[in-house]
Backbone bond lengths (Angstrom), bond angles and torsions (degrees), N, CA, C in turn:
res aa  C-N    CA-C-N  psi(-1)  N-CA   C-N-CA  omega(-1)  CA-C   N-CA-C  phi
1 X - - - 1.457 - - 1.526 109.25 -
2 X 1.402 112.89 133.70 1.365 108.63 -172.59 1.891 99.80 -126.22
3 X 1.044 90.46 138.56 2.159 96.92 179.27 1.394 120.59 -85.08
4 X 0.922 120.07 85.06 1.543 130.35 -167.16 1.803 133.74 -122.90
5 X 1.372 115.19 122.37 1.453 131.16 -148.11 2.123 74.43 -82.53
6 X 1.254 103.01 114.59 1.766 96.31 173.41 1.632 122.10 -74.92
7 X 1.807 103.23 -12.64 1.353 103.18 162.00 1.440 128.95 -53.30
8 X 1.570 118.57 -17.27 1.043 133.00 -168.01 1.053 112.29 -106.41
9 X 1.202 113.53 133.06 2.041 118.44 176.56 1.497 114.57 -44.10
10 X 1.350 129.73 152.91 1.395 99.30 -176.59 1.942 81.02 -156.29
11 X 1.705 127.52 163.60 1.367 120.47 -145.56 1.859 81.85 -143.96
12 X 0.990 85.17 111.42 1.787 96.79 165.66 1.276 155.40 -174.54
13 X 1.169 159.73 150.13 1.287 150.26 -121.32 1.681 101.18 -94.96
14 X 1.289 158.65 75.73 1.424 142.43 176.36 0.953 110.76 -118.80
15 X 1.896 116.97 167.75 1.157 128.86 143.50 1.087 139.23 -85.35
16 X 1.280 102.28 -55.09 1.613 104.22 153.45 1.459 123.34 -138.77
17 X 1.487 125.24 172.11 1.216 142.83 -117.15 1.552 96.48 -147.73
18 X 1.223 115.06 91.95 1.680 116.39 156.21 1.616 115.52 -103.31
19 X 1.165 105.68 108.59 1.183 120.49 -149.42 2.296 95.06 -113.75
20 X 1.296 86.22 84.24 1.833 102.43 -177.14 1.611 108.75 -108.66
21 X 1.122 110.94 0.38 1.677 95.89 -173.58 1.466 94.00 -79.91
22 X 1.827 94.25 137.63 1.481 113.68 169.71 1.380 98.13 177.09
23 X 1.483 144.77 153.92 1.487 129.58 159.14 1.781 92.69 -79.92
24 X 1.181 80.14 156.67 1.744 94.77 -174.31 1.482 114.73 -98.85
25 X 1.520 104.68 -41.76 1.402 125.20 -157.38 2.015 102.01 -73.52
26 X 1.389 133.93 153.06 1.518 115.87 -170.21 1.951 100.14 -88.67
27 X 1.137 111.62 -17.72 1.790 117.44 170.29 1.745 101.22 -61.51
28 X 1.109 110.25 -54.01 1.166 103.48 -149.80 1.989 100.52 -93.62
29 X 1.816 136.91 -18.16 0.954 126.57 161.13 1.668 116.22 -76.06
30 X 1.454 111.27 -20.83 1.685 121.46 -174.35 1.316 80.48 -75.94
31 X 1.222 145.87 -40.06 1.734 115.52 -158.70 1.694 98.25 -79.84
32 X 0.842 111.63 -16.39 2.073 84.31 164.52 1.542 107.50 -155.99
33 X 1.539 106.59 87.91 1.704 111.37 -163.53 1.715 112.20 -72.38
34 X 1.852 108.22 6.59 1.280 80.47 175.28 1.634 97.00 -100.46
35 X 1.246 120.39 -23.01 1.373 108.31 -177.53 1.371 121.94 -71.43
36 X 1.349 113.98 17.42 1.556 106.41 -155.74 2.018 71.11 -126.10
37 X 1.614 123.79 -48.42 1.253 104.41 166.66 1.899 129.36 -40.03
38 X 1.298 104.53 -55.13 1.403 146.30 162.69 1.145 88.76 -33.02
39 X 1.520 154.75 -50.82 1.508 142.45 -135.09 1.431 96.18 -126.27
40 X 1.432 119.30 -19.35 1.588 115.79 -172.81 1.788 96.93 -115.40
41 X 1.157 131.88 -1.53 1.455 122.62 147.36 1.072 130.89 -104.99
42 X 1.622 124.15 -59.99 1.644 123.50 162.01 1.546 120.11 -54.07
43 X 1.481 104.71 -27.97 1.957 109.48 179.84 1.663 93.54 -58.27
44 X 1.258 126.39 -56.01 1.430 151.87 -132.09 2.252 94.28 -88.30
45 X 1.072 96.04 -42.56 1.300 105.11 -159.46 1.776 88.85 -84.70
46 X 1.002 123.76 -51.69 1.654 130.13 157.10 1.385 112.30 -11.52
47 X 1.624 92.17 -70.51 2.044 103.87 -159.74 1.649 83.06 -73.94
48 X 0.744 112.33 -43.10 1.812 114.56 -170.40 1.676 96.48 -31.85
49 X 1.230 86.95 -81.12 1.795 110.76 169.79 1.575 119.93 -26.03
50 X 1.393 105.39 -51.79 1.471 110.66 -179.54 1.305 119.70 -61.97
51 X 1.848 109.15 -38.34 1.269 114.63 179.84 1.476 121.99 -81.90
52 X 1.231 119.05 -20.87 1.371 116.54 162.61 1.460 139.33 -69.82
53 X 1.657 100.86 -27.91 1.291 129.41 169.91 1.883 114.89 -63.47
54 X 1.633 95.62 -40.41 1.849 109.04 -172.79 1.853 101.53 -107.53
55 X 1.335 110.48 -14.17 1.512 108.05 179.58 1.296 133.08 85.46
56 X 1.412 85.55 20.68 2.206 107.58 -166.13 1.170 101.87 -101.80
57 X 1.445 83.97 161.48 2.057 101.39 -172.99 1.055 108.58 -106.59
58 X 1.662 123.85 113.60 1.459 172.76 127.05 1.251 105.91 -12.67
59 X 1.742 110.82 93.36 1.320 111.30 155.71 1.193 109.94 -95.33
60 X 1.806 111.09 152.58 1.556 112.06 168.16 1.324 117.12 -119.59
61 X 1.026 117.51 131.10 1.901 114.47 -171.39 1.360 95.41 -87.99
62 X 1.027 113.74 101.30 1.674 119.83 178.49 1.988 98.38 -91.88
63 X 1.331 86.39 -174.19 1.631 100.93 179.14 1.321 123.71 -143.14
64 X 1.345 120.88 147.09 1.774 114.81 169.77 1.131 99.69 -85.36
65 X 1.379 124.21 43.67 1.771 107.96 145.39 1.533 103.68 -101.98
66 X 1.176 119.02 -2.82 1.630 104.41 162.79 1.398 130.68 -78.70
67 X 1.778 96.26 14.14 1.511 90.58 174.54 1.667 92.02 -103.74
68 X 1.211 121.17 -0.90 1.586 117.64 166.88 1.505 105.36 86.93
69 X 1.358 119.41 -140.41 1.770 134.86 159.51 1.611 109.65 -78.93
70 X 1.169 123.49 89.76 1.502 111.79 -145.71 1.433 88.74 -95.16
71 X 1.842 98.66 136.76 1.509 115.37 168.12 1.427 124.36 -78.52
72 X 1.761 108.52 -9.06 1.274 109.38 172.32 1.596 112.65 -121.34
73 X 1.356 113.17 140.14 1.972 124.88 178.57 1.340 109.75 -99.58
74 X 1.416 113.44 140.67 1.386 135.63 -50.99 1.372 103.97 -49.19
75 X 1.098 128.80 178.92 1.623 138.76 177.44 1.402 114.78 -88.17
76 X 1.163 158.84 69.50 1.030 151.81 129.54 1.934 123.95 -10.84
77 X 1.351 112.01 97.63 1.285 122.37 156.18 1.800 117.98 23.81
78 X 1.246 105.39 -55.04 1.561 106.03 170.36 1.163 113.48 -82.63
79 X 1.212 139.76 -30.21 1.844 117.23 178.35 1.074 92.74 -60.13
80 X 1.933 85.61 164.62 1.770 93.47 -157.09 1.685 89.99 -127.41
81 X 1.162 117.21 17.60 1.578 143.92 -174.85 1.481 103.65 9.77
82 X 1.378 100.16 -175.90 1.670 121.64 -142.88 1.523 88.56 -123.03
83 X 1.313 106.15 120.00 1.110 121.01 -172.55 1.379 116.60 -154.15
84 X 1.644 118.07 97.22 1.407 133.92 -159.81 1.889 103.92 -78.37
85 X 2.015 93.21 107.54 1.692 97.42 -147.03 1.662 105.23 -81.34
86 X 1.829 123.65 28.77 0.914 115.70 179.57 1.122 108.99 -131.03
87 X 1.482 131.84 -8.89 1.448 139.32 -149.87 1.615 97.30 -75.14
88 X 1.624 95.36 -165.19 1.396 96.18 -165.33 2.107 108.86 -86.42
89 X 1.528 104.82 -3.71 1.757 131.64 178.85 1.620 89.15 -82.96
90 X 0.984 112.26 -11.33 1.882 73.91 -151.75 1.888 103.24 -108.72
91 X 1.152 112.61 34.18 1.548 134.24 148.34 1.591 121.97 -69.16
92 X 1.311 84.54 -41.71 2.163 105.48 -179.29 1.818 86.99 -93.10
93 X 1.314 111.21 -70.17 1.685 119.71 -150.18 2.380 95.01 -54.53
94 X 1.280 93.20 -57.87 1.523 83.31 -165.61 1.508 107.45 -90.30
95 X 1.235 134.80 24.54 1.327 173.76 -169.69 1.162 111.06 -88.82
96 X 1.850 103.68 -68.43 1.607 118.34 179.60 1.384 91.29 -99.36
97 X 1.257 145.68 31.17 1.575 132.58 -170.09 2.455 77.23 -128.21
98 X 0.987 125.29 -46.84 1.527 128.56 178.69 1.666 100.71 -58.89
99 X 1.410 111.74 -54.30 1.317 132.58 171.82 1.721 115.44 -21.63
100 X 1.581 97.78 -80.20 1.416 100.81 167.48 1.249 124.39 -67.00
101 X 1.239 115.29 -44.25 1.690 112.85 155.76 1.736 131.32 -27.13
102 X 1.054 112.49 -48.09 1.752 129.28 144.53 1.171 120.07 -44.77
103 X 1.270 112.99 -59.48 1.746 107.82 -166.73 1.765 91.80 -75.39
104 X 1.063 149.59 -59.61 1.126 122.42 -152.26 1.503 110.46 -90.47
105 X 1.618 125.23 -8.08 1.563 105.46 151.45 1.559 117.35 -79.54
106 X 1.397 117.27 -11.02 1.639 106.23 144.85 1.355 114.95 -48.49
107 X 0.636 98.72 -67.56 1.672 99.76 -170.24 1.638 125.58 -52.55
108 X 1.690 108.70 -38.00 1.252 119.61 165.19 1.546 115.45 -52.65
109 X 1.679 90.96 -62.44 1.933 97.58 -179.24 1.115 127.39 -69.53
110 X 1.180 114.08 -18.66 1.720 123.27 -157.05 1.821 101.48 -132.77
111 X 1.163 133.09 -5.57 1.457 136.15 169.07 1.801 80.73 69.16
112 X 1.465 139.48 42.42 1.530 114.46 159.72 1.758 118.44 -85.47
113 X 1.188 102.78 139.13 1.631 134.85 -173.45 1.600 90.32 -40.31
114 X 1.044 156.43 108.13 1.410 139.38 171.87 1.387 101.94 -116.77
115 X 1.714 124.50 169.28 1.017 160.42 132.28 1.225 149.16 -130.36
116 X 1.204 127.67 125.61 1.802 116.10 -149.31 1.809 85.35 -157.38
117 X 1.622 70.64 121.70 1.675 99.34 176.79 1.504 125.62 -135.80
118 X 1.116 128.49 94.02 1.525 151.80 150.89 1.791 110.98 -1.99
119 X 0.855 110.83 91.48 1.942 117.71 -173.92 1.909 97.97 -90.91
120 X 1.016 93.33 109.48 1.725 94.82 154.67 1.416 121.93 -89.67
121 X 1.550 144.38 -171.91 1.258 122.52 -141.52 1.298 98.44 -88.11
122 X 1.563 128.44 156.82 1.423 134.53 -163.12 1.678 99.32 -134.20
123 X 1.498 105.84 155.63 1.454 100.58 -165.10 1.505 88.73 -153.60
124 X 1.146 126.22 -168.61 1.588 148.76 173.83 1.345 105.29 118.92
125 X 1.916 92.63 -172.81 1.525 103.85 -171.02 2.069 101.01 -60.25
126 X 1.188 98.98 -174.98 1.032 130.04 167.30 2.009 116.85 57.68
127 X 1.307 109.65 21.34 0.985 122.62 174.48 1.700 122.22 -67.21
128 X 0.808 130.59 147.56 1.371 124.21 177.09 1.485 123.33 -77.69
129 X 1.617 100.52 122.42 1.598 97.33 176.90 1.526 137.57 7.55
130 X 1.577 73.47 -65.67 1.608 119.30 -159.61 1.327 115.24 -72.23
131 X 1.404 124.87 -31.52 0.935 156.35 -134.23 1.572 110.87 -58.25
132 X 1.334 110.08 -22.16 1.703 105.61 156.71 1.960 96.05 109.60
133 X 1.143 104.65 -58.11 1.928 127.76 -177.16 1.459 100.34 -40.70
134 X 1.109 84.15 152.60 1.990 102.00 -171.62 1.800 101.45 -73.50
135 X 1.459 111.24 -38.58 1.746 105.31 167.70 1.365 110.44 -63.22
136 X 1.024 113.91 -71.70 1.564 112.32 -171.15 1.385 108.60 -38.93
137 X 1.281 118.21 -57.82 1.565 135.00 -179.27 1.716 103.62 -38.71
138 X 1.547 106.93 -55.86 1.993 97.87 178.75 1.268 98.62 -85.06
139 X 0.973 139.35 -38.86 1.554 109.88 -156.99 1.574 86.91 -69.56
140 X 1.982 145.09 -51.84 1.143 121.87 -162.34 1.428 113.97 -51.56
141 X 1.366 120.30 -40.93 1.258 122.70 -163.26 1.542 104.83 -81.49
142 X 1.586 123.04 -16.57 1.603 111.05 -172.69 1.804 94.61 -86.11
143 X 1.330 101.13 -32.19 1.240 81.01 178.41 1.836 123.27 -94.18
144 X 1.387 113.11 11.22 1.584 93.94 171.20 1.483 99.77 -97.96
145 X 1.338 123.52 -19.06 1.639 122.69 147.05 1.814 80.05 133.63
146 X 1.006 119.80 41.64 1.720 113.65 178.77 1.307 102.19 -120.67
147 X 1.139 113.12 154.98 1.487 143.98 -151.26 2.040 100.18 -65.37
148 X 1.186 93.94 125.08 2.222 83.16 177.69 0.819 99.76 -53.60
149 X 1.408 138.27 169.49 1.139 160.84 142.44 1.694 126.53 -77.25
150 X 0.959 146.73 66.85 1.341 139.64 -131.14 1.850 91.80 -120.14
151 X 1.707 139.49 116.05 1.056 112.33 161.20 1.175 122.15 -107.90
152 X 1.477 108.87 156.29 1.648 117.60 171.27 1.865 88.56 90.84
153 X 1.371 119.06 -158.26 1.488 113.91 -179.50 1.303 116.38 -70.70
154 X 1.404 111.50 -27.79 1.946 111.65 -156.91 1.398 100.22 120.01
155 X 1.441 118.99 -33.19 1.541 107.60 -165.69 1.296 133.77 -61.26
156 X 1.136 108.24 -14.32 0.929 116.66 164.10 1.776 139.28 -50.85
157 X 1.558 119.16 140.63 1.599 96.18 -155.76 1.598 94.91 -108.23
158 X 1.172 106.17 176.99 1.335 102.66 172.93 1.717 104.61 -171.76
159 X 1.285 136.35 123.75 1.285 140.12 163.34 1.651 147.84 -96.30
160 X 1.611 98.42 123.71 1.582 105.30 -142.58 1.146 113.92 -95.58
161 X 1.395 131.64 123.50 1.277 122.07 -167.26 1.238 107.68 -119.99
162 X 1.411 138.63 112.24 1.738 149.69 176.24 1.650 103.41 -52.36
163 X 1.704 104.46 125.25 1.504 117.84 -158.94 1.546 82.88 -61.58
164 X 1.414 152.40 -74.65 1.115 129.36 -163.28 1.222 135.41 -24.29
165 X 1.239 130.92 -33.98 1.221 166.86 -171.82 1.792 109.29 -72.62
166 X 1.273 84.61 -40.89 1.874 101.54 -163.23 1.813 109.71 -105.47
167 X 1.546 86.24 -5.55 1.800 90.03 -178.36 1.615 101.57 -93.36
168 X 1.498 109.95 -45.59 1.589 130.39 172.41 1.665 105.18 -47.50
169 X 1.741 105.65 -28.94 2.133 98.08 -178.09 1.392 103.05 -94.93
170 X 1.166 111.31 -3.28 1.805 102.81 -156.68 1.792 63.56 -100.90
171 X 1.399 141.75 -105.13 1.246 136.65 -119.39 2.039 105.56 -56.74
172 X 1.745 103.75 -14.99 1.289 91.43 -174.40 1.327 97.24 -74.89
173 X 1.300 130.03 -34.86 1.734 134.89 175.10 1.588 99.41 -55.77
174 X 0.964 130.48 -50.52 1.798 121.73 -166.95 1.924 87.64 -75.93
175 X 1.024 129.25 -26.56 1.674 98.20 -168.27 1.699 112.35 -117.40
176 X 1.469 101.00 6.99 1.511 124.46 176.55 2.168 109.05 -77.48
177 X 1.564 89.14 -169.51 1.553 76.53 -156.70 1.741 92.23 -116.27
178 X 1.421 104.45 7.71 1.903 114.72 176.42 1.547 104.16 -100.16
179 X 1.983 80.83 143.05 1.978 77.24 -168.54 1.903 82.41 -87.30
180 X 1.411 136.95 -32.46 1.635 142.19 -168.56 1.467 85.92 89.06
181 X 1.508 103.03 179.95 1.413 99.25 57.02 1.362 82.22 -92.86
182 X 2.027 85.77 177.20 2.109 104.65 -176.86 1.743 98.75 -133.72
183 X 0.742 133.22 144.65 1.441 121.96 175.72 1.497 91.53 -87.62
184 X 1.499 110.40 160.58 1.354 139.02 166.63 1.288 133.19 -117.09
185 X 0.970 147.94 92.32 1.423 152.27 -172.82 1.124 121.30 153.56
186 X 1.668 125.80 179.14 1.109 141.01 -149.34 1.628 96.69 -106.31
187 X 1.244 106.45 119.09 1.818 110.70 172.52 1.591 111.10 -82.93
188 X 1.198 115.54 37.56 1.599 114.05 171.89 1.981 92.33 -93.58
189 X 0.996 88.12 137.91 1.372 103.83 -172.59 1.385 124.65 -110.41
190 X 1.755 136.01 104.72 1.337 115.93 -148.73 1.482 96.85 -138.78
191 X 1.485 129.64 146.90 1.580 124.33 170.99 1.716 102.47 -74.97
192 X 0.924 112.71 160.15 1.637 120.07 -170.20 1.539 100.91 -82.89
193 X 1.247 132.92 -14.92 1.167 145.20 136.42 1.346 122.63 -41.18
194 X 1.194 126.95 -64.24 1.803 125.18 160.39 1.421 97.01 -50.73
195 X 0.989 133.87 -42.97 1.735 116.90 -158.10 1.543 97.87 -92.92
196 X 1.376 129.55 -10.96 1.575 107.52 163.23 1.543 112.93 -90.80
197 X 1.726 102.61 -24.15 1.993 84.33 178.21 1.372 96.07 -69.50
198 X 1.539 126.94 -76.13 2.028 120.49 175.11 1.483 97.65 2.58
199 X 1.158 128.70 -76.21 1.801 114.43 -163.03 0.906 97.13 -83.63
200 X 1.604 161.07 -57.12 1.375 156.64 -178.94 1.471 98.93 -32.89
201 X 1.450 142.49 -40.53 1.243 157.42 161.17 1.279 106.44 -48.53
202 X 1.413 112.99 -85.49 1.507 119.36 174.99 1.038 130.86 -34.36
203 X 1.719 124.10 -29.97 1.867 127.70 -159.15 1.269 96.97 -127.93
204 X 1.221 139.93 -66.79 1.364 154.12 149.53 1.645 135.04 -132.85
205 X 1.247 99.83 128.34 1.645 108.20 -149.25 1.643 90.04 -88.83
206 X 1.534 138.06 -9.55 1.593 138.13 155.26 1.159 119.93 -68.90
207 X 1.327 128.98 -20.05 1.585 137.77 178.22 1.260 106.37 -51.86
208 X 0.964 126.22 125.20 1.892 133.02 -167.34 1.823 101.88 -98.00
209 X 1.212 111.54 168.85 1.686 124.94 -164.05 1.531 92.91 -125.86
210 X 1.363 107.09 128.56 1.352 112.48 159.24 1.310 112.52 -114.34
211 X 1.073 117.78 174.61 1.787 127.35 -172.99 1.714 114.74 -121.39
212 X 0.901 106.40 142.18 2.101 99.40 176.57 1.495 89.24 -165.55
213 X 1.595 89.88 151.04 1.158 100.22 -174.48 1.730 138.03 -55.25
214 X 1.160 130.51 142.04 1.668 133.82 174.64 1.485 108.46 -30.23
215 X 1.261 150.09 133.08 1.183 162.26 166.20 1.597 91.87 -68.30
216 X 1.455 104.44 168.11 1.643 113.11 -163.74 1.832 107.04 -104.15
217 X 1.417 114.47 106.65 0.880 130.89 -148.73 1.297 132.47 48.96
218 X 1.047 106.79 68.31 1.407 129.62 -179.34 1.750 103.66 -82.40
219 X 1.065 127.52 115.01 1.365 115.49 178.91 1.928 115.65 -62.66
220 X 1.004 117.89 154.99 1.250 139.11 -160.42 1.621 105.38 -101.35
221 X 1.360 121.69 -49.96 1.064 119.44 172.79 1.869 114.55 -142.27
222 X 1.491 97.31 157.96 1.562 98.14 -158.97 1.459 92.22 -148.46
223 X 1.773 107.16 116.08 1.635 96.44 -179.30 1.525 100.77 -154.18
224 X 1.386 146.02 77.91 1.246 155.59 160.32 1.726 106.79 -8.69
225 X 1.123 127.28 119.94 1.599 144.90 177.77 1.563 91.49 -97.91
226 X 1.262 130.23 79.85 1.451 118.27 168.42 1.518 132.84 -90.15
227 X 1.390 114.45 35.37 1.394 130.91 -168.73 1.589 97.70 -54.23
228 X 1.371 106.09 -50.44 1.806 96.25 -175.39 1.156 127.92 -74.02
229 X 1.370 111.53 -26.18 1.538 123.47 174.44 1.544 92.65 -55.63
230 X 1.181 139.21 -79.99 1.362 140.74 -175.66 1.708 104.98 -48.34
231 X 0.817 145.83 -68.44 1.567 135.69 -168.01 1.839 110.70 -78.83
232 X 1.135 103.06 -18.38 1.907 103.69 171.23 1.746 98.58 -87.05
233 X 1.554 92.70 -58.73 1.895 82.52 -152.71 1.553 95.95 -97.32
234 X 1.197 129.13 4.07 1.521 130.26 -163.20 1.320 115.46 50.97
235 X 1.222 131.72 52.45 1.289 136.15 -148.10 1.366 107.55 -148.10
236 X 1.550 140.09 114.38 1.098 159.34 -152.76 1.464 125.36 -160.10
237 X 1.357 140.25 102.13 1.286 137.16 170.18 1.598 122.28 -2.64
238 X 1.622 121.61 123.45 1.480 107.17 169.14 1.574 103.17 -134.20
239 X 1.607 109.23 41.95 1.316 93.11 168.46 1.631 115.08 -145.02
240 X 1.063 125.53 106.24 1.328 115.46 -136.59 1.581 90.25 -82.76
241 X 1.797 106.37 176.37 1.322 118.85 -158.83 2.267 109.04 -61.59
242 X 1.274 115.96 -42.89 1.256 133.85 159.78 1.538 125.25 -30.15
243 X 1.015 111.70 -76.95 1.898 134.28 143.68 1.423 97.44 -25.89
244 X 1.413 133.08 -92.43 1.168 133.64 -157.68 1.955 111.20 -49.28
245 X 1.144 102.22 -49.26 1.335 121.00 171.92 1.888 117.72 -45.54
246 X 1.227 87.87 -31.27 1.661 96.67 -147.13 1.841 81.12 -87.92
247 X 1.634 121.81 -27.58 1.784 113.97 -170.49 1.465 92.61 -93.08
248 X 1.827 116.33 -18.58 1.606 103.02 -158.49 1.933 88.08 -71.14
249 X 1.712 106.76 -36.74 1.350 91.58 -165.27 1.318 123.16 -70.61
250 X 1.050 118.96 -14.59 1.285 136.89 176.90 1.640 108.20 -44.42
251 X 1.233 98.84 -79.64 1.282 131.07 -161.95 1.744 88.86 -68.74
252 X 0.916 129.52 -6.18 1.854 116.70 172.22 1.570 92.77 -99.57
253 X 1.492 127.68 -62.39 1.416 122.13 162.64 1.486 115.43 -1.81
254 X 1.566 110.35 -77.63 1.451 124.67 -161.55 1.303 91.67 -73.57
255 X 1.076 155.96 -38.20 1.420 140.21 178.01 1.879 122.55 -79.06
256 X 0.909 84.95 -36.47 1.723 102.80 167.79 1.710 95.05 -50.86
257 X 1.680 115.72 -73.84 1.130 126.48 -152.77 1.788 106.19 -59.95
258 X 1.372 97.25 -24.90 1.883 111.62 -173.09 1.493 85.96 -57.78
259 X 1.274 109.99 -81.84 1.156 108.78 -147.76 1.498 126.20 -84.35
260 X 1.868 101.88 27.44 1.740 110.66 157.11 1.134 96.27 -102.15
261 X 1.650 136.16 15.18 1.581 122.15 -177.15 1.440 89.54 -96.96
């Protein structure tokens, strides 16, 4: 394991290239939008670099926030979505939108091996507290017994895909014969409202819901079209949202509980 700033050029022997550094979460890329720009173009243009230089195949962890506030349900691979290129998102959103833009004029100019795959929201154990995400966010708060946090009504949709799930699509994309992009994730489709009663259910069903306002462009709806993932990589979700929930809570439990011992 080597510790490395990805803004920085970096010289080394590989084959291939999964290329994920970025904060994901909007708390944690809004607290410093140029380094998080900084990490999804110069990081990006780097590995680019590295792989053309050593001849390795270049994955890109892209995102469905480049389909923005999307005017079309579910998103299918070709919308080219709506994505407001100044707001306080669009450090991450036009970030990974330059991102892929790179990898495939790599690939045009330079013949590099690419792959670029579209992540919808990802969850499981071992996430950080802190972590900013609407799961992490209820299960911490259902379980220290404080009120969800829910903003705007809930209506909002959003679709959750269990990292197991999403590690099994990304490596069939890195060793498959499609550069995508491919979307990734689970097309179960839920208002953020179902997903705080589901854990309000799960941890404690007295835990009360508060409301605060919608964040500024917050997308409205979020729904993965994974037709190709299934007919390219044969690759389809097998763990439904419940299941995933039931090890993520677990595994915050046992760490929570560690560290009141």
């Amino acid at each position: 394991m080597i510790r490395h700033d990805i803004t920085e050029p970096i010289r080394l022997e590989v084959d291939q290239i999964y290329h994920l550094a970025c904060p994901a979460s909007p708390v944690h890329y809004q607290y410093n939008p140029v380094k998080t720009i900084k990490t999804n173009v110069m990081g990006t243009l780097n590995m680019l670099g590295l792989a053309k230089r050593v001849n390795a195949r270049f994955l890109l962890a892209s995102t469905s926030e480049v389909y923005g506030d999307p005017d079309v349900h579910p998103q299918p691979e070709e919308y080219r979505g709506n994505v407001n290129c100044i707001g306080i998102r669009s450090c991450y959103d036009e970030g990974k939108r330059v991102a892929e833009t790179l990898a495939f004029d790599y690939h045009r100019q330079n013949n590099v091996d690419i792959r670029v795959m579209r992540i919808f929201n990802t969850y499981g154990p071992r996430m950080f507290e802190n972590d900013g995400r609407v799961v992490s966010n209820f299960i911490v708060q259902a379980l220290q017994g404080t009120p969800l946090t829910v903003y705007g009504d809930g209506s909002q949709t959003r679709s959750f895909c269990y990292v197991a799930d999403l590690v099994e699509g990304m490596m069939r994309l890195m060793n498959g014969e499609h550069m995508g992009p491919i979307n990734i994730g689970n097309p179960g489709e839920y208002t953020i409202l179902q997903l705080a009663e589901t854990i309000q259910k799960m941890i404690n069903p007295d835990a009360q819901l508060t409301y605060k306002p919608l964040p500024q462009d917050d997308p409205k709806q979020r729904q993965p079209d994974i037709t190709k993932a299934k007919n390219l990589l044969g690759w389809q979700p097998t763990i439904n949202l419940e299941e995933g929930l039931k090890m993520t809570i677990e595994d915050f439990r046992s760490r929570m509980e560690a560290e009141e011992s």
